[in-house]
C-alpha positions in Angstrom: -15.4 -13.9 -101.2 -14.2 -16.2 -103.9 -11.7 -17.8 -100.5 -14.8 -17.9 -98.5 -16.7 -19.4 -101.1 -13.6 -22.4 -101.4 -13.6 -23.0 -98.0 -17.5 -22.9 -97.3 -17.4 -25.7 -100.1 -14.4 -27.6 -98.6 -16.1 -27.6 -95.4 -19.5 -28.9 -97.0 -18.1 -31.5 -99.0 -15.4 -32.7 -95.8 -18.9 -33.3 -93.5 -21.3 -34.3 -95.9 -23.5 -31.2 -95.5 -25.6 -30.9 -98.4 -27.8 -33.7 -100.4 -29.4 -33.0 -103.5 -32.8 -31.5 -103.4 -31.9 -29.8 -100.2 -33.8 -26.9 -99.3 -31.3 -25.2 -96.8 -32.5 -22.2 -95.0 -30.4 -19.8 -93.2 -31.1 -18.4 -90.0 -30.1 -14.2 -91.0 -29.6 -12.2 -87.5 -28.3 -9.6 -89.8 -25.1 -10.1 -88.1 -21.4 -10.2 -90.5 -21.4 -14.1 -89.8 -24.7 -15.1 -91.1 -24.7 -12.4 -93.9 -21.2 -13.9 -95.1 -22.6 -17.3 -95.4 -26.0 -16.4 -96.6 -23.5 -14.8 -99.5 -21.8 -18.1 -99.9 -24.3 -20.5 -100.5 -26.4 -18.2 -102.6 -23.3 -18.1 -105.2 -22.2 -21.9 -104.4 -25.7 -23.2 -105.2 -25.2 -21.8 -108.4 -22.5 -24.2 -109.7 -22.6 -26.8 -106.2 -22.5 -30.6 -108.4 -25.6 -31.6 -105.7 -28.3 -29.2 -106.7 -29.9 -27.2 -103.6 -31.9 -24.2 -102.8 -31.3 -21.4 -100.6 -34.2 -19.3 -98.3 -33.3 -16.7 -95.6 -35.4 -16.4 -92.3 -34.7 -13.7 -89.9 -36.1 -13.7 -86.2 -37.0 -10.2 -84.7 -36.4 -10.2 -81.4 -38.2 -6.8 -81.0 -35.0 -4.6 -80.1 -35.9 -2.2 -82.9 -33.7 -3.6 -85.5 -33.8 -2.7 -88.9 -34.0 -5.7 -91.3 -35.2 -4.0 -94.7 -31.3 -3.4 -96.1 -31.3 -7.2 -95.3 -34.7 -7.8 -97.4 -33.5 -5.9 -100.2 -30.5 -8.1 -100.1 -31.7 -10.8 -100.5 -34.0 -9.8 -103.1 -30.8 -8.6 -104.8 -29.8 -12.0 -105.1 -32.8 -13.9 -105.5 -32.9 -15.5 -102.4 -36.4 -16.0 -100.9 -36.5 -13.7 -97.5 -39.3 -14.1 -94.4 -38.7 -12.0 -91.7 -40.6 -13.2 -88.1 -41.0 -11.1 -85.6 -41.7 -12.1 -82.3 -41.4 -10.3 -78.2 -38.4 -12.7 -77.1 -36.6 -9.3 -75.8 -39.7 -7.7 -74.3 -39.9 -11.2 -72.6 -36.5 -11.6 -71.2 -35.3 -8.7 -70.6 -38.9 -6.6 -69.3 -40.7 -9.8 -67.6 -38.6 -12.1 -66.8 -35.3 -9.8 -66.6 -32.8 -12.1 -66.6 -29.4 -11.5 -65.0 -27.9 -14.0 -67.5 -30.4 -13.5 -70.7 -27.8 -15.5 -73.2 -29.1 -19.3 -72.6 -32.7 -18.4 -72.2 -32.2 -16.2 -75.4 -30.5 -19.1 -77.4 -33.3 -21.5 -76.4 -36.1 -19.2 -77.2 -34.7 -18.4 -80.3 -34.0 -21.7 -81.4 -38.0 -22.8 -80.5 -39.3 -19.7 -82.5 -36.8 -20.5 -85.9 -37.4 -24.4 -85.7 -41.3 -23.9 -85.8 -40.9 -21.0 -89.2 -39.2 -23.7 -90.5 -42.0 -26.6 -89.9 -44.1 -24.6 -91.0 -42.7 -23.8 -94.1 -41.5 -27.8 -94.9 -37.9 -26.8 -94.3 -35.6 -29.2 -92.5 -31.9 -27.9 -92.9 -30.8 -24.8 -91.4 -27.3 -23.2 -91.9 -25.9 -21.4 -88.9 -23.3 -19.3 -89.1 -21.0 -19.9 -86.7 -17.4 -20.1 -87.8 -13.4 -21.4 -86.6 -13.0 -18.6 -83.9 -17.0 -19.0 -82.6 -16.3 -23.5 -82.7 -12.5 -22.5 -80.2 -14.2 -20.1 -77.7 -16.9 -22.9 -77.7 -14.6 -25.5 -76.3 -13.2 -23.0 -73.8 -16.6 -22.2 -72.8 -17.7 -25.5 -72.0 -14.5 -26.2 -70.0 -14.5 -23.4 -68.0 -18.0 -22.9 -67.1 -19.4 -26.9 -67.2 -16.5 -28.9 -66.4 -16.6 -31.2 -69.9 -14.9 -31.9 -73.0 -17.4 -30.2 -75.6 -19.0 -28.1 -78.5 -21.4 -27.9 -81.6 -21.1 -30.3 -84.3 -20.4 -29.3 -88.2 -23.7 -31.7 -88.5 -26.4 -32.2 -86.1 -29.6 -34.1 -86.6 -32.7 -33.0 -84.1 -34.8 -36.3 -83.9 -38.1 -33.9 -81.6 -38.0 -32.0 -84.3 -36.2 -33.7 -87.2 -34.2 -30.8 -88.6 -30.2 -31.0 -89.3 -28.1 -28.1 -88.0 -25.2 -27.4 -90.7 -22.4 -25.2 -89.7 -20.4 -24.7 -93.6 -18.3 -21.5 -92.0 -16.6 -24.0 -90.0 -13.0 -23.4 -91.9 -13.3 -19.4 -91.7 -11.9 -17.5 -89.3 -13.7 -14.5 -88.0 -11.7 -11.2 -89.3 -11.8 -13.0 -92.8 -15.6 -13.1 -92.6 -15.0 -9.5 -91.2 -13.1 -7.9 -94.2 -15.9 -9.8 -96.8 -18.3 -8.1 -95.1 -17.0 -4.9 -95.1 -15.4 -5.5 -99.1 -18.9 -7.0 -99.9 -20.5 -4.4 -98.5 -23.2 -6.5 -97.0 -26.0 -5.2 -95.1 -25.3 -5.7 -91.4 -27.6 -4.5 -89.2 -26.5 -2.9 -85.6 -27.7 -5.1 -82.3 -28.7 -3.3 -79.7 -29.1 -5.8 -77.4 -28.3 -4.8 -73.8 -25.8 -7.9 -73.0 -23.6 -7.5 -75.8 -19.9 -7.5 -75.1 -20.2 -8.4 -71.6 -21.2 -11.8 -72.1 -19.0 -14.8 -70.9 -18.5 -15.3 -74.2 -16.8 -12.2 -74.9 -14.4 -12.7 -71.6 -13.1 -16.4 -73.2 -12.8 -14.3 -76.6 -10.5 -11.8 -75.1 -8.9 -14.4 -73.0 -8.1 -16.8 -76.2 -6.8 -13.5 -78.1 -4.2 -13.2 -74.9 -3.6 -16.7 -75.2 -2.8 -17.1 -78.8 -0.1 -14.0 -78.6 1.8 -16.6 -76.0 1.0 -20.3 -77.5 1.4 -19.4 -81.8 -1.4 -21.0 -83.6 -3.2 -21.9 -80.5 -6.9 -21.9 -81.8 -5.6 -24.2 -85.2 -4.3 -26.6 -82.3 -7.3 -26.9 -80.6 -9.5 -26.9 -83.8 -7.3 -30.0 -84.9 -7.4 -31.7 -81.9 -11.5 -31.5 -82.2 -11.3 -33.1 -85.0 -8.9 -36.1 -84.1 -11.6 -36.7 -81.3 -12.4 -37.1 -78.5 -15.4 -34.7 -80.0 -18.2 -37.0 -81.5 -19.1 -35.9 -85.2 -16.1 -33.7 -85.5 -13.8 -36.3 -88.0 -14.4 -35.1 -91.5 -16.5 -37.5 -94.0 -12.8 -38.7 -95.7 -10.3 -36.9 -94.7 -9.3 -34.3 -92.1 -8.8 -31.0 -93.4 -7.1 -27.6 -91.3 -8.7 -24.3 -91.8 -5.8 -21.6 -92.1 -3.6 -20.3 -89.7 -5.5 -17.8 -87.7 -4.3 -14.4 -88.5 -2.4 -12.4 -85.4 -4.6 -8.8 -85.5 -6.5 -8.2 -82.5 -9.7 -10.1 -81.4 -12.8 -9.0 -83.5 -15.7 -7.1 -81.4 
């Protein structure tokens, strides 16, 4: 943790991510990813030089999750938690049933989180996605819509004036993995029906083949992001690598 916590702050500091008085919430899914970080900046706001507080909000999609090991979590640490459930799974899946769920998912998800945060005055969220999550990205918006693209580290919604913050940026996935598992953090099984056979999951598996023919493929293309062409990928100062990706087998 104390690696993920250095590069978490490494990654806030190189894009500016954090002001003081922030009041950052975390969207939880009660996946490895979001539990790592919502780790992270519970301990770095403890000794962070810009003073900021932390809040969890978890959206239940209605699969039959379990979120009260994550409650308790965050109770553990002192880390206010609200839990929001809505019908976004009855709704895709039962009315509407979507062949491709994923980008209706995303965009439904996204509506319900941005209006529990209005509503409680919050206007930062952390997300949780990380280095392996920022290269399939890339690959994903090659293949499938023909353009040079992905997230940004920081991105300011003027509809609904919230900034997007992305502070796993420099972690890899099977480090966020193993703190998760060392941690022994809370991670709650998804049950969603279109897991692992997403396109997602075929540019993961085709990056892992990749990267055992091109060495240190996924730092490559991380770097080049942030060289540009990718608007809002150059570092506030200075540009800074994430580690060499580790050579184990892609992370499920």
């Amino acid at each position: 943790m104390e690696q993920i916590l250095s590069y978490v702050r490494r990654c806030v500091e190189d894009y500016d991510m954090i002001a003081p008085g922030d009041r950052v919430a975390v969207g939880v899914s009660g996946g490895k990813d979001s539990l790592v970080l919502l780790a992270a900046l519970a301990r770095l706001k403890e000794f962070y030089p810009k003073p900021f507080t932390v809040e969890a909000i978890t959206l239940d999609m209605g699969t039959g999750m379990d979120f009260a090991p994550v409650a308790a979590y965050c109770a553990s640490i002192g880390v206010p938690y609200t839990c929001i459930k809505t019908e976004i799974a009855h709704i895709i899946f039962d009315v509407r049933k979507e062949k491709n769920p994923c980008s209706m998912c995303a965009k439904m998800r996204r509506g319900a989180l941005h209006n529990a945060m209005k509503e409680r005055g919050l206007h930062k969220i952390a997300l949780g996605h990380h280095f392996d999550d920022a290269v399939e990205t890339f690959f994903l918006s090659l293949f499938y819509e023909g353009r040079i693209s992905c997230f940004q580290p920081v991105t300011w919604l003027d509809r609904t004036r919230i900034t997007q913050i992305r502070p796993l940026l420099y972690c890899n996935e099977r480090h966020v993995a193993n703190v998760a598992r060392k941690e022994g953090l809370p991670v709650v099984f998804n049950p969603c029906p279109a897991d692992g056979s997403t396109k997602r999951q075929e540019v993961k598996e085709l990056v892992y083949e990749l990267s055992g023919r091109y060495p240190n493929l996924k730092s490559r293309v991380f770097g080049a992001m942030q060289r540009l062409p990718l608007p809002a990928w150059g570092p506030v100062e200075h540009r800074r690598m994430p580690p060499l990706e580790e050579s184990e087998g892609p992370v499920c």
